[in-house]
C-alpha positions, -999 to 999 in steps of 0.1 A, spaced: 733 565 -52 754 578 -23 763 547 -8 796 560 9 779 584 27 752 557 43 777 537 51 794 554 82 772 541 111 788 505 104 812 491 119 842 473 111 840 447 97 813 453 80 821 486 63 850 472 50 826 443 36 806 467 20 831 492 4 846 464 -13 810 452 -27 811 489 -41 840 487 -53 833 457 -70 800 470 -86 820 501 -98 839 474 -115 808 458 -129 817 422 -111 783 417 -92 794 382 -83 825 398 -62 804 421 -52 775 397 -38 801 379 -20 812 405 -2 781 417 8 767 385 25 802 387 47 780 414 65 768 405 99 732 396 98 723 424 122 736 450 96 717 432 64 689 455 61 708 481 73 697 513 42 733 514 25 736 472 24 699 471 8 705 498 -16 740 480 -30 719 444 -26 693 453 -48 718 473 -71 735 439 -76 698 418 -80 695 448 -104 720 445 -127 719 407 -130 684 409 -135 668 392 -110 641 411 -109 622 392 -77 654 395 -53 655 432 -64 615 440 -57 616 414 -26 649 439 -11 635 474 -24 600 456 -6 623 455 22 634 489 21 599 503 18 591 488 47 619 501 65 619 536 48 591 545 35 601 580 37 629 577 11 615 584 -24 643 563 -43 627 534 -22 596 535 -39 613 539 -71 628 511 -72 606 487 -63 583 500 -92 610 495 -116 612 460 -99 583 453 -104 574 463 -135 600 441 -146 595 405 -128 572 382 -141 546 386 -117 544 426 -117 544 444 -147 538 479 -155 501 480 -140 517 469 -105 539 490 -112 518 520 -115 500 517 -85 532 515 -64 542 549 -78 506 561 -73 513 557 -33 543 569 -37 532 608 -53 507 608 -21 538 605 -1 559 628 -24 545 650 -46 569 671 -57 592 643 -64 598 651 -104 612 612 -111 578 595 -96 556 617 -120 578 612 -152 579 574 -145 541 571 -138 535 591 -172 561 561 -190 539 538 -174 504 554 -184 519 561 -222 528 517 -222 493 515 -209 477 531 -237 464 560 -217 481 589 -234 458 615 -220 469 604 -185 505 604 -198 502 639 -210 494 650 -178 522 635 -154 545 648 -178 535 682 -175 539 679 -141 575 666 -145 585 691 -170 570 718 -137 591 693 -112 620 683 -129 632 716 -153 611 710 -186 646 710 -204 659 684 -185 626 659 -184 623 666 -223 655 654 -228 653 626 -212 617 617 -223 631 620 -261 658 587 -253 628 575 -234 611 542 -253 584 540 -230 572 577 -242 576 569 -277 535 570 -285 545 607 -273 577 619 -287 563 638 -316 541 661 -288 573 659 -267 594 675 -295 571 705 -300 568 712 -261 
């Protein structure tokens, strides 16, 4: 996710906190990890690079209402970062309290804000196929395949359980 680079408007300590929390993801310890992260001064917690590695972490352990509550956060603070957006529709979709309706609609906003962003189309077409609403599924695909290089998005939508309703179509495209 490029954290490295989002990291170099810290300061010491806290870059040093937060390179070792990568490190320690890269390791898949998310408990090391956490701890280093919370070392980070308060005023640098929601600063973009500690958010992205905090809901990484929430990510990977599952805790699926830390992760929507910090890529919430992130939203709010950058809601002009597509991967924001993303993530807290993957969230959402999977805490108890969302699921793939919820997470739908976050991903609606977010094509008004970016439409040419290939990886919000192909997840809202996942989410319309799980829904039952294949037409609808159909067509944000095609729109992926335009966005994203239909080799590419076809590919990937083949692996893809949420477009299984759809891989026999997908296969002949």
């Amino acid at each position: 996710m490029g954290y490295r680079r989002m990291n170099k408007d810290l300061e010491m300590p806290d870059r040093h906190y937060l390179s070792a929390a990568i490190g320690w993801l890269g390791l898949g310890n998310c408990d090391e990890a956490y701890d280093e992260l919370v070392k980070i001064s308060s005023a640098q917690q929601t600063h973009p690079a500690v958010l992205a590695v905090s809901y990484e972490i929430h990510a990977r352990v599952k805790n699926w209402e830390l992760a929507a509550k910090t890529a919430r956060t992130m939203t709010d603070l950058r809601p002009d970062e597509p991967q924001s957006w993303i993530s807290l529709a993957y969230a959402t979709r999977r805490q108890p309290e969302g699921g793939i309706a919820a997470a739908r609609e976050i991903l609606v906003k977010a094509h008004q804000a970016f439409p040419q962003e290939a990886i919000i189309v192909y997840n809202l077409a996942c989410y319309e196929s799980q829904l039952g609403q294949l037409p609808q599924a159909r067509e944000w695909l095609g729109q992926a395949f335009a966005l994203g290089g239909k080799k590419q998005i076809k590919q990937m939508a083949l692996s893809d359980h949420d477009l299984e309703p759809l891989w026999a179509e997908i296969e002949k495209a």
